[in-house]
N, C-alpha and C positions, 0 to 999 in steps of 0.2 A: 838547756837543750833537752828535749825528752822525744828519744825515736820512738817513742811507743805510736806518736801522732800521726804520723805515715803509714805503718802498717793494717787499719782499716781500710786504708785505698791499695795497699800494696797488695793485701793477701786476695782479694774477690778479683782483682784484673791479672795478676801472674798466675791464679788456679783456671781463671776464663780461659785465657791464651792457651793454659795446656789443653783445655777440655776441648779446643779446637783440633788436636793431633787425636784425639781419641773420641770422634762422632760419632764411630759406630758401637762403643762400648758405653749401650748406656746404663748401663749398672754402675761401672768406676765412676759416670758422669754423676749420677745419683749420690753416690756417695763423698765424692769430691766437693761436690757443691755443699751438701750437707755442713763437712768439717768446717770448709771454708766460712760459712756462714756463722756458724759454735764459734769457731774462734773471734772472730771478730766480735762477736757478742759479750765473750770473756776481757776481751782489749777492751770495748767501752766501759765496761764494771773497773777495770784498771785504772782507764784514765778517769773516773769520774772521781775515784778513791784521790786518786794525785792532784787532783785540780780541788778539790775539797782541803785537802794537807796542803798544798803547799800555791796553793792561785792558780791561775791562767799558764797555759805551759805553751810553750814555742819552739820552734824548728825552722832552722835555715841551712837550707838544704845547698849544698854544695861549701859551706862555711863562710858564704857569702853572707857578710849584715846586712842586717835591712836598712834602709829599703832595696837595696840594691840587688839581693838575693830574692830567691823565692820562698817567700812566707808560710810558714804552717802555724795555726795559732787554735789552740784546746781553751774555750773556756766554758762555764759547766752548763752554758744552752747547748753548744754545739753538743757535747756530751750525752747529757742526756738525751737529743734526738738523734745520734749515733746508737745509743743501746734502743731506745723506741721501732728505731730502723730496723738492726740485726731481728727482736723479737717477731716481726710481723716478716719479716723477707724470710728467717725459719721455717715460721706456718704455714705459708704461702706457695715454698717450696716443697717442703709436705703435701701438700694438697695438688700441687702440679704433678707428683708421683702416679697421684690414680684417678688424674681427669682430664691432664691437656692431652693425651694417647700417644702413641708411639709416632707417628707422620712428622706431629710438631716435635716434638724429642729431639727426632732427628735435624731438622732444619735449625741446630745451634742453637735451641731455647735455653738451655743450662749457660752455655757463655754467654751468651746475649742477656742472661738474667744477671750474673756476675758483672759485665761490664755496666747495667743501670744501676745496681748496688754502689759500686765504683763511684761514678759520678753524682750520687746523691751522698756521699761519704765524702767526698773531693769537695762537694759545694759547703758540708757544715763546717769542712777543716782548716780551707785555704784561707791564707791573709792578704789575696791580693784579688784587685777587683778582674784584671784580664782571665787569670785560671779560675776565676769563678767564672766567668765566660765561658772558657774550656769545659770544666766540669756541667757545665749545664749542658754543652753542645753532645757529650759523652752518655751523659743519660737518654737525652731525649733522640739521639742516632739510634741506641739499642730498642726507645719506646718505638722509632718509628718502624722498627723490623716486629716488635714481638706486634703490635697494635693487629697488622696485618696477618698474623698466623692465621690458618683459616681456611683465608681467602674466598670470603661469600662477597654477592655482590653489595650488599650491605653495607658491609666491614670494610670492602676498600672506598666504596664514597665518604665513609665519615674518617678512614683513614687520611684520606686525601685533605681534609678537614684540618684535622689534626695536626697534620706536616707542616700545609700553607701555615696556619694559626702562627705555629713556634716557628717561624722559617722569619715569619715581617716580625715576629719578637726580636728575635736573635738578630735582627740587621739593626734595630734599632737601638738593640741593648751594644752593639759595638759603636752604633755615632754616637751616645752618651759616655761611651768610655773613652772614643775622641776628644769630645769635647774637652769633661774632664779632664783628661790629661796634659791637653793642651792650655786649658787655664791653672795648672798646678804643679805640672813638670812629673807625677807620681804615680801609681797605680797603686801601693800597697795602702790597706784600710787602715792603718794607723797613721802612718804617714799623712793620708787625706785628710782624715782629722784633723791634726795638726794644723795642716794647711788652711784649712776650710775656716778653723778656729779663727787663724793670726789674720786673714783678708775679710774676715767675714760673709755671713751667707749672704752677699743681695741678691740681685733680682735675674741676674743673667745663671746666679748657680743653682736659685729656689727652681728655674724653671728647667735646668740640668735636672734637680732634682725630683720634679713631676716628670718628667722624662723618662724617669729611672723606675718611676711609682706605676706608669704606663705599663713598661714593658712585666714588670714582677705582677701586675696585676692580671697581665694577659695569662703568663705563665702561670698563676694561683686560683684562674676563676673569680676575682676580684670585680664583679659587674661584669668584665668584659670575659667572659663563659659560654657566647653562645657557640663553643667549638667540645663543651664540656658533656652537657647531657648525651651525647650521639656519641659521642670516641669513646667514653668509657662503659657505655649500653653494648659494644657489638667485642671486642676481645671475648677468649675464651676466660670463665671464672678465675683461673688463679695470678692472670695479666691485670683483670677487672681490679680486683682485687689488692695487687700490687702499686696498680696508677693511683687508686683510690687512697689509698694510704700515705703516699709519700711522694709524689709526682710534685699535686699541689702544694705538698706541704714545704718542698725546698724554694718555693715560689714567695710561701709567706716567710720564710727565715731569709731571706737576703732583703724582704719589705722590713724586717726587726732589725735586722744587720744596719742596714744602711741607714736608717730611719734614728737610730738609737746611738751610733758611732758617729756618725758623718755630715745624715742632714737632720739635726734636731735643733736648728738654732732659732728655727722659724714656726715654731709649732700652728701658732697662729691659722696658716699658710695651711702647710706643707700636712698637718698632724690633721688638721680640721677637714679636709680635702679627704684623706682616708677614710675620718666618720663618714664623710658622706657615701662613699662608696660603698662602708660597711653596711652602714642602715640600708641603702638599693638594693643590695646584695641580701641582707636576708629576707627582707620582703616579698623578691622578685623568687628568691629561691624557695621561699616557704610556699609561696603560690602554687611555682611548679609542684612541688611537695605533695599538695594537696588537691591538686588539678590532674592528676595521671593517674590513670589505673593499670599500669604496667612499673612490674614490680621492680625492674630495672631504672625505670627514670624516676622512680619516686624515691632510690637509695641514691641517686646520682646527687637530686638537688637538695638535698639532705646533705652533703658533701658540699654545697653551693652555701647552703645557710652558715655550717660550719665556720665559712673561712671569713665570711663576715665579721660572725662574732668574733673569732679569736683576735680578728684585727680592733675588735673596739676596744681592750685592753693596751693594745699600744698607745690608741688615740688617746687613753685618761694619762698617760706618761706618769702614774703612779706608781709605787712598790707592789700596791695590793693588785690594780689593775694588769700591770706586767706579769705578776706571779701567776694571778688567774690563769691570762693567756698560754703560758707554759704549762699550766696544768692541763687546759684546756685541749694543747696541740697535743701532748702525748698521748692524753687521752682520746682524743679523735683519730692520729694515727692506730691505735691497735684497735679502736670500737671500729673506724670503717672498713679497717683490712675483713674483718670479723663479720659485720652483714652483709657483706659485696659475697662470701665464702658462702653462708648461708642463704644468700637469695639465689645464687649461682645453681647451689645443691637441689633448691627448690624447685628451680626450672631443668633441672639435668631429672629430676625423678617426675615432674609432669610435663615435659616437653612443650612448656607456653611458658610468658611472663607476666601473660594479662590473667590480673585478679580475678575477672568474673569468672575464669575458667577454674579457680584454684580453689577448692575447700576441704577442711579438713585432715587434713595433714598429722596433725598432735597425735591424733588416735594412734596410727600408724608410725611415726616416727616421734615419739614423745621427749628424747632427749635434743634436739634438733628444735622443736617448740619455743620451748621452756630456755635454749641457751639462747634463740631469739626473743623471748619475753625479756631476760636479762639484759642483751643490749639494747635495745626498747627501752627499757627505765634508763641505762647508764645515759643515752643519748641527752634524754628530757632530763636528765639531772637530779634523781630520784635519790637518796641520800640510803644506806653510807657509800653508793656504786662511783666508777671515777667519775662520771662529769656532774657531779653533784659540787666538788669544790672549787673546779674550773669556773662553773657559772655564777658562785655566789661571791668568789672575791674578783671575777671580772665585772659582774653586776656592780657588786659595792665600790671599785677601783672608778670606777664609769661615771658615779653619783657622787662619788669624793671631789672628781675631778668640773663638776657643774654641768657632765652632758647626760641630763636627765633625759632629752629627746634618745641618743642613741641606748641610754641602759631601759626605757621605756619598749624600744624596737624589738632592743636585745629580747626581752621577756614573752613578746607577743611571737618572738622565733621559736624560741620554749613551745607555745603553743602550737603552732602549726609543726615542729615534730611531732609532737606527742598526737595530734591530729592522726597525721599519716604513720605515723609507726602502729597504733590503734587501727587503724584501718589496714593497713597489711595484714597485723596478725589475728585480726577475726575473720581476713577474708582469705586469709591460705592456709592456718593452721585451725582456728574455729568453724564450727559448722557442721554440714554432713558430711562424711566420706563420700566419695563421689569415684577414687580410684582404688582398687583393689592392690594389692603387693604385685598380684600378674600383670595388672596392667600396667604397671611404673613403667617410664621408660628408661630410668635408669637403677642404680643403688649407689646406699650410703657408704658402702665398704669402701673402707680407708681414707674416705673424707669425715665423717666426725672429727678424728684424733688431732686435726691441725684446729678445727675447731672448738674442740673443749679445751683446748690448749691455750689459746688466743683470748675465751670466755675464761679462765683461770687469770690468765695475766689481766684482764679488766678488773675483775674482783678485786685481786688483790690488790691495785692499783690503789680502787676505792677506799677498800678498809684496814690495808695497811698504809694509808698516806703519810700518819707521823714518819714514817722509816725514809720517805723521799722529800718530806719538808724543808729539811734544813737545804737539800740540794738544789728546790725550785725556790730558796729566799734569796740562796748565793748564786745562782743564775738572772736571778731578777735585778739585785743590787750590782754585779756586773755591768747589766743592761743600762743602769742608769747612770753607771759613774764612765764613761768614756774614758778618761784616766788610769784606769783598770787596766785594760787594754794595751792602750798605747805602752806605759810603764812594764808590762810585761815584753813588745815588740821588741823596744830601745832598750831594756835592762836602767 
């Protein structure tokens, strides 16, 4: 039993709740949220140390076994995108100190940012499938209040978007957990296991199981994204920012969860069905990519390409391929917190999105450049930067595995970042100056600092990798022994 595993949901929703009695003190609130944040960041380093020492850790809460109690289960995927999370919700809230302004402050941003924390900490920790239900429904309540901050008319049409989208998710992801439970008697993921094992996958729980690929795919931007480009174009920068980081990203960790624990009997099926989606997904996203000239939806579907890929490392159901993917995800959560901040910056100091209007920038803001030159490479895979190792062992995990079609796709996604990343930054930081310091319409005071922050943690991602190796090999071998798992639930 190890309580350390509750207290990343405990401490971001008990500090939320108070920041409610104290709306108008938003100083305390600043600083509240802060610690709350730190801490939780120190608990992931904890538990990743504990589940490296001693395996998989669990919590049943109330002293109820499992299944019968409610499951808490640490092993070192959920972990590491626990500390990925904390570092990018730091930044982020940083940067919300001196750009979302006092109006939104006020209207509960800080608890409403703690209770999406919450729920995206709830979804990597739980072991049961209904409170990962819960925890999804936790997150995206607080996305659907912060989305609307604003309130332009923009903003609430593609809000309105956004809400329906996860609203036919969420109805469909509770008939799948009907279902299920009605042909298996259980809710807890190990348990289902078990279950799924001793009866076998056929055909009535492969299609439970597409069901389930359905609704995680709507929630991830999985092909079915066209609620993506527009919801995450109209928030203000440090929501942008926020979504973009880890929204979709608990979309593709219940696709690994489930995929890897549960319905992996049928890969055939079920794994192959993925690639396909991945390979649509980056092509259609690379397109967008490189078909917009607003600088907004060309970091969106960049976010789109992303989630592709990372899904073709499950589809190779290899070590090397699954390890990629985890490199892959970490690395995409802090690189897109990171240009969502920067593009955001860019448009808060020229007051447009669209490129033709934007040149030259470097001159004038040179460190701000240069740290988007950086995530420019880390994105395209440029070596020794993070997604340099994401792409070569999902690449080679993809080619191990016989789908040369999807590691072929994969590469030509490569390209079309590198495409559109090159064309943002000759078309907003190279060039002529065109705006003067007076005529900016905004400044960079006290947004860098989340920013160089963020470009520190990529760096060192990349070039200190050996130091998190051994933790993305025991994350990935996890992944593949379902037995793991389960042996840790039951004891």
């Amino acid at each position: 039993m190890n309580n350390l595993l509750i207290t990343p949901v405990i401490i971001p929703l008990l500090t939320g709740m108070l920041l409610i009695i104290f709306q108008k003190n938003l100083k305390l609130q600043r600083i509240l949220s802060l610690v709350a944040l730190l801490a939780t960041s120190v608990i992931s380093v904890l538990l990743m140390n504990q589940i490296r020492d001693g395996g998989i850790q669990t919590l049943q809460l109330g002293g109820w076994e499992a299944p019968y109690g409610i499951s808490f289960v640490g092993d070192m995927f959920s972990a590491l995108l626990l500390l990925a999370t904390s570092i990018v919700s730091v930044c982020c809230l940083i940067y919300a100190f001196s750009s979302i302004g006092r109006k939104q402050e006020k209207l509960y941003f800080y608890p409403l940012f703690l209770f999406l924390i919450t729920g995206v900490n709830g979804s990597f920790l739980t072991g049961d499938l209904f409170n990962l239900y819960v925890f999804f429904e936790m997150f995206l309540v607080a996305s659907y209040v912060l989305i609307t901050l604003g309130g332009s008319q923009r903003q609430l049409r593609e809000s309105l978007k956004y809400i329906f989208t996860n609203i036919i998710a969420s109805a469909f992801f509770l008939i799948g957990v009907a279902y299920l439970y009605s042909m298996t008697g259980t809710l807890n993921l190990a348990h289902l296991s078990i279950r799924i094992a001793e009866v076998g996958q056929d055909g009535l729980i492969t299609t439970v199981a597409l069901l389930f690929l359905i609704v995680f795919a709507m929630k991830a931007g999985l092909l079915l994204y066209f609620w993506l480009p527009g919801s995450y174009s109209v928030p203000p920068t440090a929501i942008a920012a926020i979504f973009a980081a880890l929204l979709t990203k608990v979309g593709i960790y219940a696709i690994f969860r489930m995929f890897t624990l549960i319905f992996y009997h049928e890969p055939q099926i079920t794994h192959l069905f993925i690639g396909i989606l991945a390979a649509i997904t980056m092509v259609l996203g690379g397109l967008g990519a490189i078909g917009y000239w607003d600088l907004r939806k060309i970091l969106t579907y960049n976010v789109i390409i992303s989630v592709g890929f990372i899904m073709a490392g499950l589809v190779s159901f290899t070590s090397t391929g699954i390890a990629g993917s985890i490199y892959y995800l970490i690395h995409d959560m802090l690189i897109k917190g990171l240009v969502f901040m920067i593009g955001g910056t860019i448009v808060h100091l020229t007051g447009t999105s669209n490129l033709k209007n934007i040149s030259g920038l470097i001159r004038l803001h040179p460190q701000l450049g240069w740290m988007f030159f950086i995530a420019a490479l880390s994105m395209v895979g440029i070596p020794p930067l993070s997604g340099f190792l994401g792409k070569v062992f999902t690449t080679q995990g993809v080619f191990e595995a016989g789908y040369y079609w999807l590691g072929g796709i994969g590469l030509l996604a490569s390209l079309f970042i590198l495409y559109s990343m090159i064309k943002l930054f000759m078309k907003a930081f190279w060039g002529e100056t065109i705006l003067s310091v007076e005529e900016e319409k905004g400044t960079t005071k006290g947004l860098l600092l989340p920013i160089a922050l963020l470009t520190l943690a990529s760096v060192a991602l990349g070039i200190g990798a050996e130091a998190i190796t051994g933790y993305v090999a025991q994350a990935a071998e996890e992944l593949l022994n379902p037995g793991l798992y389960i042996q840790a639930v039951f004891g």
